[in-house]
py3Dmol code that shows the C-alpha trace and the ligand (Angstrom):
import py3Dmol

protein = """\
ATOM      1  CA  UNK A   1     156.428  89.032 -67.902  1.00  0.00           C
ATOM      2  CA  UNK A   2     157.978  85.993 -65.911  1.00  0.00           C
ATOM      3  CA  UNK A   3     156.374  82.313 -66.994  1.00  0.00           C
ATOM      4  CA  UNK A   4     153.793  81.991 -63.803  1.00  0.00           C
ATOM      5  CA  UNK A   5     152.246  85.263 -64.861  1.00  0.00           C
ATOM      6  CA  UNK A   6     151.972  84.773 -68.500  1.00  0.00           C
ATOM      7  CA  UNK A   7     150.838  81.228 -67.440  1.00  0.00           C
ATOM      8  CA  UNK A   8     148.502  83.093 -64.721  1.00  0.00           C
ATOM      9  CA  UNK A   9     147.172  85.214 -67.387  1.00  0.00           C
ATOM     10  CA  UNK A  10     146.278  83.172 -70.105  1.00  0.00           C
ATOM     11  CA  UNK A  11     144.624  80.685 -67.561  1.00  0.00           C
ATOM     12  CA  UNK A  12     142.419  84.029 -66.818  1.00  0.00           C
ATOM     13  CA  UNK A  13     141.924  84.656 -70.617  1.00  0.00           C
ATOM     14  CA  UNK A  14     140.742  80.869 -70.836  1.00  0.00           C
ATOM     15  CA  UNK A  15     138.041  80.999 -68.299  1.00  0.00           C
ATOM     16  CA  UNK A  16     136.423  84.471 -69.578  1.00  0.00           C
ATOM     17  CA  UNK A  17     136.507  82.561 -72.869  1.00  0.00           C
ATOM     18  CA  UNK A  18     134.679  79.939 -71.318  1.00  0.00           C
ATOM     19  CA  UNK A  19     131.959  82.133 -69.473  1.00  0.00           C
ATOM     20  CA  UNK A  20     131.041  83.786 -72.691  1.00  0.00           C
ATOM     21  CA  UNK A  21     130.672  81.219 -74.072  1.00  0.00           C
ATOM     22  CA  UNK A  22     128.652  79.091 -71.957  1.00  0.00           C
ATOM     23  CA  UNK A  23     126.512  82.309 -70.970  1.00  0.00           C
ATOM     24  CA  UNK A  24     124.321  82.950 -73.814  1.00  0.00           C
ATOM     25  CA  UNK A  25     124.072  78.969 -74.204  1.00  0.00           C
ATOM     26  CA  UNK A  26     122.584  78.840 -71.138  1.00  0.00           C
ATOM     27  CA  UNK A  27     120.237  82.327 -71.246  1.00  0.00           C
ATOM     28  CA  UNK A  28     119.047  80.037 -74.632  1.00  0.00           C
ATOM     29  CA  UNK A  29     118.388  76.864 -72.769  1.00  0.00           C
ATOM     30  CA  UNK A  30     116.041  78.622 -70.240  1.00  0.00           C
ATOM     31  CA  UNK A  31     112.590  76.808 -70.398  1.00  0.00           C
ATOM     32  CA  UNK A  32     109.856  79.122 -72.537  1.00  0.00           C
ATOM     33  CA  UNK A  33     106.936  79.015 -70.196  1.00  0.00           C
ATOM     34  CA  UNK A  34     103.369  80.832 -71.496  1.00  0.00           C
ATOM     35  CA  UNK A  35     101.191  81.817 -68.387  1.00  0.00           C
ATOM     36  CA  UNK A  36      97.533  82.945 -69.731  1.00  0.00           C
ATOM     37  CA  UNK A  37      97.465  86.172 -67.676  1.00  0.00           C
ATOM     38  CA  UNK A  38      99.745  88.575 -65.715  1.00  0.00           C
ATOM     39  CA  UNK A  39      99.004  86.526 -62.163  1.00  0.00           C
ATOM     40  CA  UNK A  40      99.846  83.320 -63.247  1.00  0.00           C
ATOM     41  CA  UNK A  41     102.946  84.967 -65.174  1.00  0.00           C
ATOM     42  CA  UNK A  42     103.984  85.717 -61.724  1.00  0.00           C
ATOM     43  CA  UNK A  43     103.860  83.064 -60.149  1.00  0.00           C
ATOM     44  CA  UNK A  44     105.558  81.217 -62.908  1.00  0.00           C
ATOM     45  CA  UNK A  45     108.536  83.912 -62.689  1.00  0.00           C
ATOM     46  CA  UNK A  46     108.914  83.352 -59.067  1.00  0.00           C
ATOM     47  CA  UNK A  47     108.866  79.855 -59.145  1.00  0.00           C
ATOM     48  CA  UNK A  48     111.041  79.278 -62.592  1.00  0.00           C
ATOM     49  CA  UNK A  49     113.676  82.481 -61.318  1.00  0.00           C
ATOM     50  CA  UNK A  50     116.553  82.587 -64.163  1.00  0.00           C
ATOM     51  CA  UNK A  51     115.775  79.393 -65.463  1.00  0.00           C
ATOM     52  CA  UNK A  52     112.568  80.081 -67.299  1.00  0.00           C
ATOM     53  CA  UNK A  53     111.394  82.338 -70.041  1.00  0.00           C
ATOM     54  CA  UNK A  54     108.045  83.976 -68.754  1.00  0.00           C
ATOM     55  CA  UNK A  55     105.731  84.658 -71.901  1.00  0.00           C
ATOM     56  CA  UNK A  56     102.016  86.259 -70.469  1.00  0.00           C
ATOM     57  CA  UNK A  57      98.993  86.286 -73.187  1.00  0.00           C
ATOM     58  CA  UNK A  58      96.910  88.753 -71.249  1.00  0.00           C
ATOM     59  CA  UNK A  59      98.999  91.056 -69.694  1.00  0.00           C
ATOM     60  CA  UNK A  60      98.803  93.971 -67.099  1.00  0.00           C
ATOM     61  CA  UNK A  61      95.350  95.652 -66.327  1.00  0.00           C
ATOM     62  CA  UNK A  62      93.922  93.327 -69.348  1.00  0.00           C
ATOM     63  CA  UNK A  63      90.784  91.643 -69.020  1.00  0.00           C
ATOM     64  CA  UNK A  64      91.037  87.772 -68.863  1.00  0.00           C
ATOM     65  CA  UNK A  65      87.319  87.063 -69.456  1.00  0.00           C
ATOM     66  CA  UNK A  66      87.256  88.510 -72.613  1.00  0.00           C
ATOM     67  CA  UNK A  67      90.295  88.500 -74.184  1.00  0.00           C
ATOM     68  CA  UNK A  68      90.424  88.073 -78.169  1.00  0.00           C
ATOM     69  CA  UNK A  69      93.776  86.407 -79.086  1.00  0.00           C
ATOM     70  CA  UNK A  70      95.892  88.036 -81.791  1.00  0.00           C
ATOM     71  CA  UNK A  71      98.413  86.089 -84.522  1.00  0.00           C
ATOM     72  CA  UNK A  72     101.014  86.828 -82.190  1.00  0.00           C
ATOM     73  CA  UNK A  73      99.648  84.798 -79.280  1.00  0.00           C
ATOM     74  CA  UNK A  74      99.335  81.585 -81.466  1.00  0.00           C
ATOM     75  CA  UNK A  75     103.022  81.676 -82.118  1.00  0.00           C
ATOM     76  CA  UNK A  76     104.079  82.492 -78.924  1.00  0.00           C
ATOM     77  CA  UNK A  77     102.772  79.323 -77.674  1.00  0.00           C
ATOM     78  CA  UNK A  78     103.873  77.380 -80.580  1.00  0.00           C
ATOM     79  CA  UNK A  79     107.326  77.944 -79.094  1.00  0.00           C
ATOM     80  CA  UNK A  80     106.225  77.353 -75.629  1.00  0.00           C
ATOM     81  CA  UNK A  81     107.665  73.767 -73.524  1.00  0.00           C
ATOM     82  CA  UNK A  82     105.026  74.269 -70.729  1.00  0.00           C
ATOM     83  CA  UNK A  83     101.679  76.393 -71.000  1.00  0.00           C
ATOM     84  CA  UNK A  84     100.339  77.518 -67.561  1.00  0.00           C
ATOM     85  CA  UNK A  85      96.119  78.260 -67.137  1.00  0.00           C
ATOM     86  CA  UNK A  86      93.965  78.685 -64.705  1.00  0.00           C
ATOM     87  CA  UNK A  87      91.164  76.546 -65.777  1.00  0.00           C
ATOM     88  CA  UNK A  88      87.834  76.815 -64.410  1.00  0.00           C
ATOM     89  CA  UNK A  89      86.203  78.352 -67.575  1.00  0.00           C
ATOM     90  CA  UNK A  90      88.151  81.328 -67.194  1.00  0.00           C
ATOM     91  CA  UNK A  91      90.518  80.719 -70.737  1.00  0.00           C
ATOM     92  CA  UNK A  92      87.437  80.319 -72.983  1.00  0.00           C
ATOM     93  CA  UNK A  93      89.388  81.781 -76.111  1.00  0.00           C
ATOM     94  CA  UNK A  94      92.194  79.012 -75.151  1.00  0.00           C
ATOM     95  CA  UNK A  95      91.358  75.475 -76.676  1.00  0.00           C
ATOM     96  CA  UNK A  96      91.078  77.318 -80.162  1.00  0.00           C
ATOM     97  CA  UNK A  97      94.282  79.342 -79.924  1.00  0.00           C
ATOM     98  CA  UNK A  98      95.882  76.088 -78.343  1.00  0.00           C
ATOM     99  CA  UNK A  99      94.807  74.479 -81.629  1.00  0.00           C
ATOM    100  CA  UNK A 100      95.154  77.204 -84.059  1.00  0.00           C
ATOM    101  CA  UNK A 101      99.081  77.257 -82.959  1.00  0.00           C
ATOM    102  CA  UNK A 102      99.796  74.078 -83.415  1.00  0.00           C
ATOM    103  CA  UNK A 103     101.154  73.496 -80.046  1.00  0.00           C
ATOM    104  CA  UNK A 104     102.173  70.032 -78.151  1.00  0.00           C
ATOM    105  CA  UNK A 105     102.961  72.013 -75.183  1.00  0.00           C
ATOM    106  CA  UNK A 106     101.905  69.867 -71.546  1.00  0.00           C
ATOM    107  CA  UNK A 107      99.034  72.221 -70.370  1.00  0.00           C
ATOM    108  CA  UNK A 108      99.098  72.877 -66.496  1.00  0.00           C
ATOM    109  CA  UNK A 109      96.275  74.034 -65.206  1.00  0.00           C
ATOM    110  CA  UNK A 110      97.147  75.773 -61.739  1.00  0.00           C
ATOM    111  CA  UNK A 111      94.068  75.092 -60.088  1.00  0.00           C
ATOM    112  CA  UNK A 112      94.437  71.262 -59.563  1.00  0.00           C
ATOM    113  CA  UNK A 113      93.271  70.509 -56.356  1.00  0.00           C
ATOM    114  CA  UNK A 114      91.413  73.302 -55.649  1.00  0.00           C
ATOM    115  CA  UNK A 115      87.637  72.702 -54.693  1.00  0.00           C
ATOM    116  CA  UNK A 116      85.973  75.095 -56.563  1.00  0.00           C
ATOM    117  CA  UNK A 117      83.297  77.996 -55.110  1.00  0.00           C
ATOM    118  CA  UNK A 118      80.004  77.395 -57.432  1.00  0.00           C
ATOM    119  CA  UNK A 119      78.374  80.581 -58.443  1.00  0.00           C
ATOM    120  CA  UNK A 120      75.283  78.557 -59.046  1.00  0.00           C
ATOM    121  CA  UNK A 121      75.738  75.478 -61.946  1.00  0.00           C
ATOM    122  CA  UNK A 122      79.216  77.179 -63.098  1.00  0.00           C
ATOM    123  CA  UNK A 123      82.657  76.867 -60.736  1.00  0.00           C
ATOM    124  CA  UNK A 124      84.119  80.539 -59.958  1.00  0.00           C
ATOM    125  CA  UNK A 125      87.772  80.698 -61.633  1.00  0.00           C
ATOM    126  CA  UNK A 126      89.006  83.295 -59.216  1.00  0.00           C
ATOM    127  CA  UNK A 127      90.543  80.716 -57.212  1.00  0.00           C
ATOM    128  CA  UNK A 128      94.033  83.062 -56.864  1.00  0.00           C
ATOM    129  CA  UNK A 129      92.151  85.773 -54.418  1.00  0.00           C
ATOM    130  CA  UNK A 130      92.666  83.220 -51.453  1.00  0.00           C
ATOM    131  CA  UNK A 131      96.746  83.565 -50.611  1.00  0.00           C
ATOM    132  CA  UNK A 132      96.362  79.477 -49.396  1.00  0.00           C
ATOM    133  CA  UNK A 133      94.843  78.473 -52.377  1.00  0.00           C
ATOM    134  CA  UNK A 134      98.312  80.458 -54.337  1.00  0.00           C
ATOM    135  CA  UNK A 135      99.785  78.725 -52.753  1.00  0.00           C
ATOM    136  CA  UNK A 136      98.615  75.412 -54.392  1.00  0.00           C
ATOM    137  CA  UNK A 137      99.390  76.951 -57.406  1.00  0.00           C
ATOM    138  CA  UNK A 138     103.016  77.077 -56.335  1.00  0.00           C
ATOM    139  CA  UNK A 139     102.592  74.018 -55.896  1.00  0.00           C
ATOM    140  CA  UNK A 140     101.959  72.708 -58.932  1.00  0.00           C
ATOM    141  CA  UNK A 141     103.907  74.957 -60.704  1.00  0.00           C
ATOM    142  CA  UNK A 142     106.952  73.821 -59.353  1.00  0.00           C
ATOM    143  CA  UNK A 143     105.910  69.932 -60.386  1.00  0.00           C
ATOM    144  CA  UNK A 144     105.156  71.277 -63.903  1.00  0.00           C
ATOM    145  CA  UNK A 145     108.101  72.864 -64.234  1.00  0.00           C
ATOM    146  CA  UNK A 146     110.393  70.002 -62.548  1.00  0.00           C
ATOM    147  CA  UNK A 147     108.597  67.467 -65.182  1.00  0.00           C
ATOM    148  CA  UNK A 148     109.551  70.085 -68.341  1.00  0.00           C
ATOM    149  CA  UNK A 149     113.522  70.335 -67.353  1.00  0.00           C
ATOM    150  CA  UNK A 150     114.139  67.821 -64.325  1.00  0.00           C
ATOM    151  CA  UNK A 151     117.043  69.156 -64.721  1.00  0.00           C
ATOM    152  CA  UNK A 152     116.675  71.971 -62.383  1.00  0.00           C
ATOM    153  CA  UNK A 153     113.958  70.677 -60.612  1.00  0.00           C
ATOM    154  CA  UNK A 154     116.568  71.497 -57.094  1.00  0.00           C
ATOM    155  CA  UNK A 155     116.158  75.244 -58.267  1.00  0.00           C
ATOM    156  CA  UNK A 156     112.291  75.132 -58.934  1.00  0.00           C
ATOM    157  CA  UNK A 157     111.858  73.408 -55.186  1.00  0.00           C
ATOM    158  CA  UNK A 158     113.932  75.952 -53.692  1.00  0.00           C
ATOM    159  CA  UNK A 159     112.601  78.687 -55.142  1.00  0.00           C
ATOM    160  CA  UNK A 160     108.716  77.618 -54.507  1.00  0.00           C
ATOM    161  CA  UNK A 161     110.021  77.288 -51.414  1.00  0.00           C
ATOM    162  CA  UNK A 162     111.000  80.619 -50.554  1.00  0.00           C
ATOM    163  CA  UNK A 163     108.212  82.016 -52.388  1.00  0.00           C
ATOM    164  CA  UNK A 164     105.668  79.433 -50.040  1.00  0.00           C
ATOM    165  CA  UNK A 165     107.152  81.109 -47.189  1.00  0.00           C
ATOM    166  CA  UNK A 166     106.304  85.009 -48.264  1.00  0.00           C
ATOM    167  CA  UNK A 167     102.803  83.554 -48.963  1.00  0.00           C
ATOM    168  CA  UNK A 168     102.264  82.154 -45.688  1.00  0.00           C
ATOM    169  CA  UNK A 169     103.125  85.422 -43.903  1.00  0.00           C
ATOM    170  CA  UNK A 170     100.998  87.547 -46.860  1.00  0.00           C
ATOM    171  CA  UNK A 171      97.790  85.105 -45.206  1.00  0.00           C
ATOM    172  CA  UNK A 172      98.781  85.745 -41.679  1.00  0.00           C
ATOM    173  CA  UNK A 173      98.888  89.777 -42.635  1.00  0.00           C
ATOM    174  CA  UNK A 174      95.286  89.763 -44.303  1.00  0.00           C
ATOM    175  CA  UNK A 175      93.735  87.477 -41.496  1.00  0.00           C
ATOM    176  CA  UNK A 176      95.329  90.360 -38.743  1.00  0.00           C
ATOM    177  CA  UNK A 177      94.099  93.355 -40.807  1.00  0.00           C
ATOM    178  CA  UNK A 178      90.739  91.896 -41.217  1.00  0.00           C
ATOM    179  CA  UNK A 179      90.482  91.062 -37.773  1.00  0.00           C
ATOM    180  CA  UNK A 180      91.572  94.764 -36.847  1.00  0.00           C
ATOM    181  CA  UNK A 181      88.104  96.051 -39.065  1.00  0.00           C
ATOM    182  CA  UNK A 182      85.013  96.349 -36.716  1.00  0.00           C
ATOM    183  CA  UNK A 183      82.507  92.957 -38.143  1.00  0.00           C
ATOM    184  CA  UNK A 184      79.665  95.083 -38.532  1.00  0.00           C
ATOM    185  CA  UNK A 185      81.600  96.819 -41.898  1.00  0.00           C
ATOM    186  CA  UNK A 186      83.425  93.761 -43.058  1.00  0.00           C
ATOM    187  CA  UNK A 187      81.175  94.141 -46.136  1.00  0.00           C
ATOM    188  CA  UNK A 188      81.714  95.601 -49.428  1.00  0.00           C
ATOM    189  CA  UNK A 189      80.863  96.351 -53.248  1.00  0.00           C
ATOM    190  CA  UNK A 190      82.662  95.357 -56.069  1.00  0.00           C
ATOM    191  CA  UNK A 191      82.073  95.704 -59.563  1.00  0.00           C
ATOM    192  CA  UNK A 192      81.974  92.039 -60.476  1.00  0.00           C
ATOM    193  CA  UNK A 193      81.900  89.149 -58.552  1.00  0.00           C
ATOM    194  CA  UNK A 194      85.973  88.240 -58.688  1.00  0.00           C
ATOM    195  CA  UNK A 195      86.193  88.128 -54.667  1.00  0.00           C
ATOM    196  CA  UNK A 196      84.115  85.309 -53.333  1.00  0.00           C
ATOM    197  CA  UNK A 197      86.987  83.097 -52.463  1.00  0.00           C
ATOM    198  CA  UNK A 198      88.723  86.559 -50.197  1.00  0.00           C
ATOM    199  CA  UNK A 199      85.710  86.666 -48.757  1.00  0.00           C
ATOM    200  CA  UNK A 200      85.860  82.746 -47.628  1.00  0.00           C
ATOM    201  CA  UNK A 201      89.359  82.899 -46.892  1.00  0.00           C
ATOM    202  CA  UNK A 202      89.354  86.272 -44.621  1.00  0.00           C
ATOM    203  CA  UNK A 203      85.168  87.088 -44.110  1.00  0.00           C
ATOM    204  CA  UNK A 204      84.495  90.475 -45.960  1.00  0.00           C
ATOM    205  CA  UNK A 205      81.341  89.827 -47.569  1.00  0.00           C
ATOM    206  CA  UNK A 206      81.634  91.625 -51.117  1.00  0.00           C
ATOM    207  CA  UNK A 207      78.487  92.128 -53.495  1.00  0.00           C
ATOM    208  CA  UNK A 208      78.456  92.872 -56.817  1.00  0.00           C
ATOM    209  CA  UNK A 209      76.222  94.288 -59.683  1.00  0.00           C
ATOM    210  CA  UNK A 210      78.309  91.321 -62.585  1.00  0.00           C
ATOM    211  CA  UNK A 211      78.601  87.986 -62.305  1.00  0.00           C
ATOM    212  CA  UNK A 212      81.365  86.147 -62.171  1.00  0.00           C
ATOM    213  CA  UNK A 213      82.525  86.933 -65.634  1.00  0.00           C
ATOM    214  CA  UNK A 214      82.903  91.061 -66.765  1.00  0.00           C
ATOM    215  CA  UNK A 215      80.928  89.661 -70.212  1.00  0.00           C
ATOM    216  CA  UNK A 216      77.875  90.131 -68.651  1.00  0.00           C
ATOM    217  CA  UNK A 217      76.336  93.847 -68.179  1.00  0.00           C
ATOM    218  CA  UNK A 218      74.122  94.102 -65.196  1.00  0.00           C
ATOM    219  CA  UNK A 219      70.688  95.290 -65.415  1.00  0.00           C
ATOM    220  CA  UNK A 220      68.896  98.291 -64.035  1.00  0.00           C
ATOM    221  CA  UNK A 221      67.347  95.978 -61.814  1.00  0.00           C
ATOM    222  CA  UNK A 222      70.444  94.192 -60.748  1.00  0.00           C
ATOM    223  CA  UNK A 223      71.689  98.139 -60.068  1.00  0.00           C
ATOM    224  CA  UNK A 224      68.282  99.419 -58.358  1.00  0.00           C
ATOM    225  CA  UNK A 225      68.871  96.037 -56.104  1.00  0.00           C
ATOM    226  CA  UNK A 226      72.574  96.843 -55.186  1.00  0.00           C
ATOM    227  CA  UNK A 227      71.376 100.237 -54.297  1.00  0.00           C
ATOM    228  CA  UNK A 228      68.466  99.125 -51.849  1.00  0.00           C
ATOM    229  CA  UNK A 229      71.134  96.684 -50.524  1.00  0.00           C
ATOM    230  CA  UNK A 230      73.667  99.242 -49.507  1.00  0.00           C
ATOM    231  CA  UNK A 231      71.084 101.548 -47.655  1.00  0.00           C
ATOM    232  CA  UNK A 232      69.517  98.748 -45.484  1.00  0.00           C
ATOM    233  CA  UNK A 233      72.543  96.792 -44.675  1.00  0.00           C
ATOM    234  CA  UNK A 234      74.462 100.438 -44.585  1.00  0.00           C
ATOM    235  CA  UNK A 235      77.362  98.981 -46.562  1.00  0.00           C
ATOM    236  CA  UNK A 236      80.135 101.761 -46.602  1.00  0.00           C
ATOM    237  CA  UNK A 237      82.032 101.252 -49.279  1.00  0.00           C
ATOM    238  CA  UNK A 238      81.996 100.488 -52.996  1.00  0.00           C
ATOM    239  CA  UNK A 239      85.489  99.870 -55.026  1.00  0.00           C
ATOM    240  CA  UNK A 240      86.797  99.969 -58.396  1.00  0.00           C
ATOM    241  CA  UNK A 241      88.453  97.349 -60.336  1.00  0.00           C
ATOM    242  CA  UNK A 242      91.673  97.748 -62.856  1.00  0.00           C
ATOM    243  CA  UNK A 243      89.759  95.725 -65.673  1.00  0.00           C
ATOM    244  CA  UNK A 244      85.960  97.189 -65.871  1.00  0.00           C
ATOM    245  CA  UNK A 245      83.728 100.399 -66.232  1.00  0.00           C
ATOM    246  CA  UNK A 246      84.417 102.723 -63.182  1.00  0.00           C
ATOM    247  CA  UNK A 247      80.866 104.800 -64.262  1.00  0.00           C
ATOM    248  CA  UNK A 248      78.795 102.103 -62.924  1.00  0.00           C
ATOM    249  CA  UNK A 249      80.348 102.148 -59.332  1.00  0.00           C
ATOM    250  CA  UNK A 250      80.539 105.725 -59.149  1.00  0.00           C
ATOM    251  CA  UNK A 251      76.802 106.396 -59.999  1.00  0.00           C
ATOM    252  CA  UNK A 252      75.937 103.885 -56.775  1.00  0.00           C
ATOM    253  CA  UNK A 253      78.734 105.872 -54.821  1.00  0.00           C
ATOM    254  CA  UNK A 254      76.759 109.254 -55.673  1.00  0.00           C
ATOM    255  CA  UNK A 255      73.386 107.816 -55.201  1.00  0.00           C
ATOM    256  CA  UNK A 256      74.132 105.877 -51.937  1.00  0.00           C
ATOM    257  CA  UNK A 257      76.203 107.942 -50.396  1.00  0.00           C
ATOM    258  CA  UNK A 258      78.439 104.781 -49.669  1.00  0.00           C
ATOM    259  CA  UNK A 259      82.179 106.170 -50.230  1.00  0.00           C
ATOM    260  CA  UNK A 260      84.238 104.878 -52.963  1.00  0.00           C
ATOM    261  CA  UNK A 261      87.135 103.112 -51.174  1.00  0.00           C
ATOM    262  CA  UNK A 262      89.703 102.891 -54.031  1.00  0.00           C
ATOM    263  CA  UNK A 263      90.275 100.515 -56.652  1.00  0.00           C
ATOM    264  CA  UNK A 264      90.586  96.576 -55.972  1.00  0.00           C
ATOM    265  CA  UNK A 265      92.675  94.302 -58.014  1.00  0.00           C
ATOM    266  CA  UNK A 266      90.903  91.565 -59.386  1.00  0.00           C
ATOM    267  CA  UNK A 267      92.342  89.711 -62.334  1.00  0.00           C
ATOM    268  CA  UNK A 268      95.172  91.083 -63.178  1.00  0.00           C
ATOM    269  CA  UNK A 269      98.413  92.837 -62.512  1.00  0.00           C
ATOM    270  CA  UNK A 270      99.303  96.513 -63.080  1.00  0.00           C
ATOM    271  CA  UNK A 271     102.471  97.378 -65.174  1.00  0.00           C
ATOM    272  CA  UNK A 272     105.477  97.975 -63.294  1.00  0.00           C
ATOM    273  CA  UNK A 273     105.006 101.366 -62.332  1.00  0.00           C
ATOM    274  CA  UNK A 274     101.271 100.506 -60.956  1.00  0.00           C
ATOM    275  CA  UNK A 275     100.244  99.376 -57.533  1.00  0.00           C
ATOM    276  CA  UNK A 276     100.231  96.184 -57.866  1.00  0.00           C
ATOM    277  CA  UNK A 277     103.225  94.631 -60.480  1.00  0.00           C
ATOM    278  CA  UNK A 278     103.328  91.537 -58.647  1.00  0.00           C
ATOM    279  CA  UNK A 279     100.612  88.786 -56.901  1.00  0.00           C
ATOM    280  CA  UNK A 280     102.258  89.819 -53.323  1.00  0.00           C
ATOM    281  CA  UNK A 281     101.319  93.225 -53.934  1.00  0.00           C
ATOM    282  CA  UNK A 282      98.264  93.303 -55.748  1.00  0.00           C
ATOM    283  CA  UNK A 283      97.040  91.101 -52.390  1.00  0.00           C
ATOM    284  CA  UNK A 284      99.169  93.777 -49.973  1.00  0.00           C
ATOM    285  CA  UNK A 285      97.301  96.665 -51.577  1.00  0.00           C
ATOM    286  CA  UNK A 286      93.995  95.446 -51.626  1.00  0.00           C
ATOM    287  CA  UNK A 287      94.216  94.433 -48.046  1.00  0.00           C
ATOM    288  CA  UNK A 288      95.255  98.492 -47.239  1.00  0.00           C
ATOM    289  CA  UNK A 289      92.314  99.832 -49.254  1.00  0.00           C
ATOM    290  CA  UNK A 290      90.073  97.519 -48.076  1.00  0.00           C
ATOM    291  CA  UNK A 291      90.927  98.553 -44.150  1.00  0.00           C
ATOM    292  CA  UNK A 292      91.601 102.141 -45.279  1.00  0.00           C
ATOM    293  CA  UNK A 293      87.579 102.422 -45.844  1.00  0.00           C
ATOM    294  CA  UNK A 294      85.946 100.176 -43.348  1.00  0.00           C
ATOM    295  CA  UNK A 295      87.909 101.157 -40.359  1.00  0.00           C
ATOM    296  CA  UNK A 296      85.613 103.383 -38.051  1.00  0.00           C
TER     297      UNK A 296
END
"""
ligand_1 = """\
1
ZN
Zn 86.996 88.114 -63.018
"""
view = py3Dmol.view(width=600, height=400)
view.addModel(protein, "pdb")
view.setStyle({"model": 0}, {"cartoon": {"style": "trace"}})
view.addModel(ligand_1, "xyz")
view.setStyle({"model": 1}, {"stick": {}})
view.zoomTo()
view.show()
């Protein structure tokens, strides 16, 4: 082996040294981020990319209203730099996890800036069903995460960026495909009320037997209304939701006659191998179902 080589060689030797090294220094110094529920976890991942650590409480096809924390949870923000909610009353269980654990965490709640729909005295959380209003959450996710490591707040810009641009065109493709359904069906069922701000953003009317929250079980009077409702205002569909009770919206299906359209994605996420793994799809496929079964 002549000097150059050898020289060559060990020059090679000293940067692979070097990268693994520095690699798992780096994987370590990614920012732990905790996102209350699969959504938010999302948009946290797209926003943060390689440089955060995405932790979600309530995971995929898990209920958000109701969710009771376990041990686990408490330390899992105790670790966190930079907790991510949704506000709006939706994290009830939160403030005593947040203070079981310890945790001096900055809190971000996603929904700054968002004037809330009132569902009478109480502000509707499901802010997230309007693509725009995502898109504020982008928004502040990428200041959150700039003030937590400022260090890669270039990255987090450029990556909100991108991400801000796939959400624009996601609004322009539910505003086309509603446009494309005859307005005398643009109305639906749901099981509860999770879709008021899609139906401001893109006019499908949806009406549902629960409130706002899945705590609440309706009553046979709140059912025996729905069921009047659909046969004067011929409503023809009624959907399912990933999170509650499928009995309840198959009972008006059979009674009604009004066709069950599929299953709508409310609150959360499915796992990977589900319909919906990510906020871009979970809006993609509720826009197809909801066409599929009001087009003429
Ligand atoms: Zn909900």
């Amino acid at each position: 082996m002549d000097q150059t080589l050898a020289m060559r060689c060990f020059s090679l030797w000293l940067i692979l040294l070097a990268l693994v090294t520095i690699a798992p220094a780096r994987a370590q110094d990614r920012l732990n981020v905790v996102a209350s529920f699969s959504i938010l976890g999302d948009l946290v991942q797209n926003v943060g990319g390689e440089r955060v650590s995405v932790t979600t409480l309530v995971g995929p096809d898990g209920d958000v209203h109701v969710y009771a924390p376990a041990p686990t949870d408490a330390r899992k923000i105790a670790d966190a730099k930079l907790l991510v909610i949704n506000g709006l009353g939706l994290e009830g269980w939160l403030p005593r996890l947040v203070q079981a654990s310890g945790s001096k965490a900055p809190i971000l709640t996603a929904t700054t800036g968002i004037v809330p729909l009132q569902v009478g005295a109480v502000a509707d959380p499901h802010a997230w069903q309007s693509v725009a209003n995502a898109g504020i959450y982008v928004a502040n996710i990428r200041d959150a995460l700039a003030a937590a490591d400022p260090a890669d707040a270039g990255v987090f810009r450029a990556n909100a960026q991108a991400y801000l641009a796939k959400l624009d065109a996601l609004d322009r493709e539910a505003r086309e495909a509603v446009a494309r359904i005859p307005p005398g069906r643009r109305k639906v069922i749901s099981t509860h009320d999770a879709f008021a701000y899609f139906a401001a953003a893109y006019g499908i009317e949806f009406i549902a037997p629960s409130g706002v929250s899945t705590e609440s079980e309706p009553s046979a009077r709140d059912i025996a209304g729905i069921i009047t409702q659909i046969r004067t205002e011929r409503i023809p569909a009624v959907f399912l939701e990933n999170i509650s009770d499928v009995r309840l919206i198959r009972q008006i299906s059979a009674e009604t006659g009004a066709r069950v359209g599929g299953t709508l994605f409310s609150d959360s996420l499915t796992g990977e191998k589900g319909d919906a793994p990510t906020y871009i799809e979970l809006v993609r496929h509720n826009i197809k179902a909801l066409t599929g079964a009001l087009a003429d």
